[in-house]
N, C-alpha and C positions, 0 to 999 in steps of 0.2 A: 019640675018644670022643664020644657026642651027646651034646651039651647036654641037660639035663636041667629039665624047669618042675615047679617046687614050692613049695611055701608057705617062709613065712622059716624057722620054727622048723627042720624039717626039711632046709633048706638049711644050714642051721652048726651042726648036730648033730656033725658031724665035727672044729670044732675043740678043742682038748686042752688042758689047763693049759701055758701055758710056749711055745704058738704066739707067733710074729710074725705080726702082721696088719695087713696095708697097709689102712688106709680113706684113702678120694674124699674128696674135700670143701676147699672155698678156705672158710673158714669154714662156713656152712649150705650152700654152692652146692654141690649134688652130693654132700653128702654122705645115703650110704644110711639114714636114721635106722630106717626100720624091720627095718634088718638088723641094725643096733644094738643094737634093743631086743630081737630074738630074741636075741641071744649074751649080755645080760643074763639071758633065763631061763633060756637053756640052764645056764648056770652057770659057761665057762668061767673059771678067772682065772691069775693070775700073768701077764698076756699083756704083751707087749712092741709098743706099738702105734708104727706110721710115718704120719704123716699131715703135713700142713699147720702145724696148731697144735693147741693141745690141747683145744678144748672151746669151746663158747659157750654160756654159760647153764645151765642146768638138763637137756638134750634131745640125744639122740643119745649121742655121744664123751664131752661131759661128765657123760651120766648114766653112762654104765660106768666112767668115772674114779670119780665119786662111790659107786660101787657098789661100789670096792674090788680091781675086776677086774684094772689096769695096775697092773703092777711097774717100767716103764720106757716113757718118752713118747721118740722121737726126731721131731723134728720142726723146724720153723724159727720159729713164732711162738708161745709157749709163753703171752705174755701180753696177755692184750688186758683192758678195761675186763668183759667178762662172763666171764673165766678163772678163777670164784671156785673152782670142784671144784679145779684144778690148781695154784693157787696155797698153798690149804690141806695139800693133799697134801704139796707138796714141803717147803713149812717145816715142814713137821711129820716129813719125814726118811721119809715114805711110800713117796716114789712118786721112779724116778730121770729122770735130764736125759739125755738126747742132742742137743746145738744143733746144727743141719745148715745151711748158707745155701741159699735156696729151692732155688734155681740147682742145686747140686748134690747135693742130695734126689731132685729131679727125674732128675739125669744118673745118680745112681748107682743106680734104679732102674733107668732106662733102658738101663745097663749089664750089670743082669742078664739080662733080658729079651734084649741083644743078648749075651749069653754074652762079654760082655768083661770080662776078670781082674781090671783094675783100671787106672784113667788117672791124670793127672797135671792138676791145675788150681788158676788163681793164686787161686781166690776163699778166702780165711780167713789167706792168707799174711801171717805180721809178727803176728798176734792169736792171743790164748789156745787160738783149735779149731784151729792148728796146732802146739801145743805137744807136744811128744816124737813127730812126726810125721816119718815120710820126704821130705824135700823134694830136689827137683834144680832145676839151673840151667839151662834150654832156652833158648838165643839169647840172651842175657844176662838171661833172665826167671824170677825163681824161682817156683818151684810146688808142691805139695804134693798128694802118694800117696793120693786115694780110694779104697775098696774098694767094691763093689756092694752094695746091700739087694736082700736076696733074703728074701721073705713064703715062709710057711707055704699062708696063706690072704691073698686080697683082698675084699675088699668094695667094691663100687664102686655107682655109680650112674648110670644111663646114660637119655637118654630113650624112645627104642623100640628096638626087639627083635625078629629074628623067630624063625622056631622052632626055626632053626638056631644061634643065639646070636649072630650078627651086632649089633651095635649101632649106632648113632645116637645123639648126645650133643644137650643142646643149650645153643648158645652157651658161656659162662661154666664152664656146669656141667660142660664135659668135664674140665676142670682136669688133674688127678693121674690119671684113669678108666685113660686110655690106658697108660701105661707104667705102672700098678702091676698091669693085665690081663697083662702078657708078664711080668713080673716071680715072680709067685706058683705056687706048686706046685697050687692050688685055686683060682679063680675065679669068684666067684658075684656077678651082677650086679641089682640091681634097677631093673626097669623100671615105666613109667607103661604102655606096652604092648605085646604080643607081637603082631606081625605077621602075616601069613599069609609062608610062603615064596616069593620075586619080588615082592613087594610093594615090598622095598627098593632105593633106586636104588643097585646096585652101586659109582656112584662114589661116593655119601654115606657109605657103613658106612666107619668108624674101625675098630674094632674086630673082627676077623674070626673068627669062629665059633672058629677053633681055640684061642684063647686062652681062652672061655669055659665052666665045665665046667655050670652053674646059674643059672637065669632063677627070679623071683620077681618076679612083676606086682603091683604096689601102684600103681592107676587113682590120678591125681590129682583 
């Protein structure tokens, strides 16, 4: 299917109460805020949101926290010094927890994405997020039964674009972009700019048209 360039609002007009939604973002780096704030007025909620952490500040992820929208945060760094939206949430019995270790957030996206079932890894072994968990003994090393995240929708943020939906990240910012792009059934990316087609150098692009269904240019 082609890529398609559209404004934000119109690009996540399609997500539903009760989606899971992969968002970009190592804290602010990469993450889409203005795709954010479209899915604030679109109005979805009950959403089940996979990211990084939950929020910084007042802007982006914590303003749809604040807004009422997530029913469940899975994530790895749920609290940090500006995580007031997610903090208030959850002791107040709001909003629920899924603790992921970076590590394997990452893999078990990546796992959808490469259409694999489910793997076996020692990270959370002997601690509470392995509790009532399948684990085996590989070589004398115990491990523990991951399942893949598989999104609804992604949101990501990437820094150029062309019109084919190839991408280009930059530095830092590509974080989570990439494997939560092969991971989702919807892929909408925003860019700072759309290219013209061959403008990009084929060995740069990350991200490859097919994984991408929506471009929304927001110029730095």
């Amino acid at each position: 299917m082609k890529t398609q360039v559209t404004d934000a609002l119109t690009a996540v007009k399609e997500i539903a109460d009760g989606d899971t939604v992969l968002v970009g973002g190592f804290g602010m780096a990469g993450m889409p805020v203005e795709l954010i704030d479209a899915l604030i007025e679109h109005g979805a909620g009950d959403l089940t949101i996979v990211s990084n952490n939950a929020g910084n500040g007042d802007t982006g992820l914590a303003a749809l926290i604040a807004a009422g929208r997530v029913r469940k945060m899975v994530c790895s760094f749920p609290r940090q010094a500006d995580s007031w939206h997610f903090d208030g949430m959850y002791r107040a019995g709001k909003i629920e927890l899924e603790l992921v270790p970076q590590g394997n957030l990452a893999e078990r996206m990546r796992a959808a994405g490469a259409g694999i079932g489910a793997f076996y890894c020692p990270t959370g072994v002997g601690t509470p997020i392995a509790e009532g968990r399948e684990t085996r003994i590989i070589d004398g090393r115990e491990y523990v039964l991951e399942y893949p995240i598989h999104g609804d929708v992604a949101l990501i943020r990437a820094h150029v674009a062309d019109r084919l939906g190839n991408l280009v990240y930059r530095k830092t910012a590509r974080n989570f972009g990439p494997v939560m792009a092969t991971a989702a059934k919807l892929t909408i990316a925003q860019v700072s700019r759309i290219a013209e087609i061959g403008e990009l150098d084929p060995e740069n692009i990350v991200t490859p048209s097919i994984y991408v269904n929506r471009l929304v240019e927001v110029p730095l």
